[in-house]
C-alpha positions in Angstrom: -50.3 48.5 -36.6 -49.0 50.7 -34.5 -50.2 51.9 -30.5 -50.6 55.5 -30.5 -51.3 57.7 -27.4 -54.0 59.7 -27.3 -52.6 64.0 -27.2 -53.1 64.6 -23.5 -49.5 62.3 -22.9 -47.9 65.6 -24.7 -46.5 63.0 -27.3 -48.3 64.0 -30.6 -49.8 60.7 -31.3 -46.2 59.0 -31.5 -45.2 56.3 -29.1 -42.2 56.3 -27.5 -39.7 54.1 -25.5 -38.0 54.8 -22.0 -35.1 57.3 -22.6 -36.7 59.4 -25.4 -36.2 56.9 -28.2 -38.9 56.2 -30.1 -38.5 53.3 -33.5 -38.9 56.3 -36.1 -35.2 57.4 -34.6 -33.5 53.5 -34.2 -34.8 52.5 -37.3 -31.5 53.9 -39.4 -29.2 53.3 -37.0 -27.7 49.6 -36.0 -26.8 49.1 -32.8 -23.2 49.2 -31.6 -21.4 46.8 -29.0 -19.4 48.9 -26.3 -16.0 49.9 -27.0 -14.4 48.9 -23.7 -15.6 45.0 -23.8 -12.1 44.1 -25.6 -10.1 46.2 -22.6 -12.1 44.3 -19.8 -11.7 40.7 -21.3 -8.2 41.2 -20.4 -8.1 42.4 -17.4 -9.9 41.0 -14.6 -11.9 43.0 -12.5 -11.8 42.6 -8.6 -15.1 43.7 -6.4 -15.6 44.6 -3.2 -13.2 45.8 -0.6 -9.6 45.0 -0.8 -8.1 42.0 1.4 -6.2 43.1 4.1 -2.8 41.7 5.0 -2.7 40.7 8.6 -6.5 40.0 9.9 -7.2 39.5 13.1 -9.0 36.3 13.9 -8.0 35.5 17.4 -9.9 37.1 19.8 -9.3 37.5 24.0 -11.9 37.7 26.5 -11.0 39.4 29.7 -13.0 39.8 32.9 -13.5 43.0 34.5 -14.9 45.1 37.1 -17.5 48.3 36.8 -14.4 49.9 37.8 -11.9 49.0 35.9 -14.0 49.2 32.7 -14.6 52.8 33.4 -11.4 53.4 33.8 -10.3 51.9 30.7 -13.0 53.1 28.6 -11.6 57.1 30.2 -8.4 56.2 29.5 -9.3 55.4 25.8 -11.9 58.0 25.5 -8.7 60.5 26.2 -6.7 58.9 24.0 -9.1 59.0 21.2 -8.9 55.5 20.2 -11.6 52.3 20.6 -10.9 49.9 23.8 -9.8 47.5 21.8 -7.2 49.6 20.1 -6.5 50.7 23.8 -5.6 47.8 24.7 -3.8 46.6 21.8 -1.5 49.7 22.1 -1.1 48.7 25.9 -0.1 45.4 25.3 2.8 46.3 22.9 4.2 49.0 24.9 3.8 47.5 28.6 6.3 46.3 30.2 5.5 44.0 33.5 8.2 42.7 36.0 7.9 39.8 37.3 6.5 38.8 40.9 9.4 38.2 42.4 12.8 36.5 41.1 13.6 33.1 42.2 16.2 34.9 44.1 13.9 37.2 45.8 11.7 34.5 46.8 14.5 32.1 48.6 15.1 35.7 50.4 11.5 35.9 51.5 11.3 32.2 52.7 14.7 33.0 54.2 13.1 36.0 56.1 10.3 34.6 56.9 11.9 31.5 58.5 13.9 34.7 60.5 10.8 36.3 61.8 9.3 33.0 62.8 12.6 32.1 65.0 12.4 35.6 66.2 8.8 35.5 67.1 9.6 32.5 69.0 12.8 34.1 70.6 10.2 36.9 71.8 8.1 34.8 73.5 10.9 32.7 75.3 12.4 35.9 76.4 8.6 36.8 78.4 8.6 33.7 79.9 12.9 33.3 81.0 14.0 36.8 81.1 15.6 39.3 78.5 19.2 39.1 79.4 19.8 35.5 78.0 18.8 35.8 75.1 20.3 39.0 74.1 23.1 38.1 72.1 20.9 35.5 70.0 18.3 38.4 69.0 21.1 40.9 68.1 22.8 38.1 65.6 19.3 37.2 64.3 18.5 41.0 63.8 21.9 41.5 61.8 20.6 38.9 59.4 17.6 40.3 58.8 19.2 43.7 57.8 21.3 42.2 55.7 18.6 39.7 53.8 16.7 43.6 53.1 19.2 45.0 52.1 19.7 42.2 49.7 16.3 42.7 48.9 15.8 46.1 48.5 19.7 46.7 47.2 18.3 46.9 43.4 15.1 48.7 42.5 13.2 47.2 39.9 
């Protein structure tokens, strides 16, 4: 037996299924498989979002000031790019020179061993008189300008 709906549902009596179907209309009619299910079987279908080629996994924690994160965060913010990309972008286009050389650093002990003697050469000249020790300042002094000019002769 079958259900019928009272008029008010605006069905005439008939009972129908979801989508406007309703048996009197699939009664004739067999139903058919989808035509594409032969194309998928052979190929296989990938979801989601693509793999990307390089990931990056490794991450780098650096400690700032207020400061400096401001100022990173404007320099970025100008750029239009994210901090991180900021800084990625840095990091492949810096370029940061060393300290100092071994070279320059000999000079400096060098110099500073010079300035020591001198310092001490100053304080022996209060205490026995400037005329004595004038020739050993003057040779001391022309080694000093030569060490900076050594030093300073090639600009980084």
């Amino acid at each position: 037996m079958q259900k019928t709906l009272p008029p008010a549902f605006g069905d005439g009596g008939r009972a129908s299924a979801p989508g406007g179907r309703n048996r009197q209309n699939l009664e004739g009619t067999a139903m058919k498989a989808p035509a594409k299910k032969e194309e998928n079987a052979t190929k296989k279908r990938t979801r989601g979002r693509p793999k990307k080629a390089v990931t990056r996994s490794i991450s780098l924690v650096v400690r700032l000031t207020p400061t400096e994160r401001l100022l990173i965060a404007g320099k970025a913010r100008e750029a239009g790019i994210r901090i991180s990309d900021w800084f990625r972008r840095s990091a492949r286009s810096a370029t940061v020179a060393p300290r100092l050389s071994r070279e320059d650093a000999s000079h400096l002990r060098t110099l500073s061993g010079m300035a020591n003697n001198l310092n001490q050469l100053t304080k022996l000249a209060h205490t026995l008189g400037l005329v004595s020790l004038l020739a050993d300042l003057r040779t001391l002094l022309g080694m000093v300008e030569k060490l900076m000019e050594r030093i300073t002769g090639y600009d980084r």
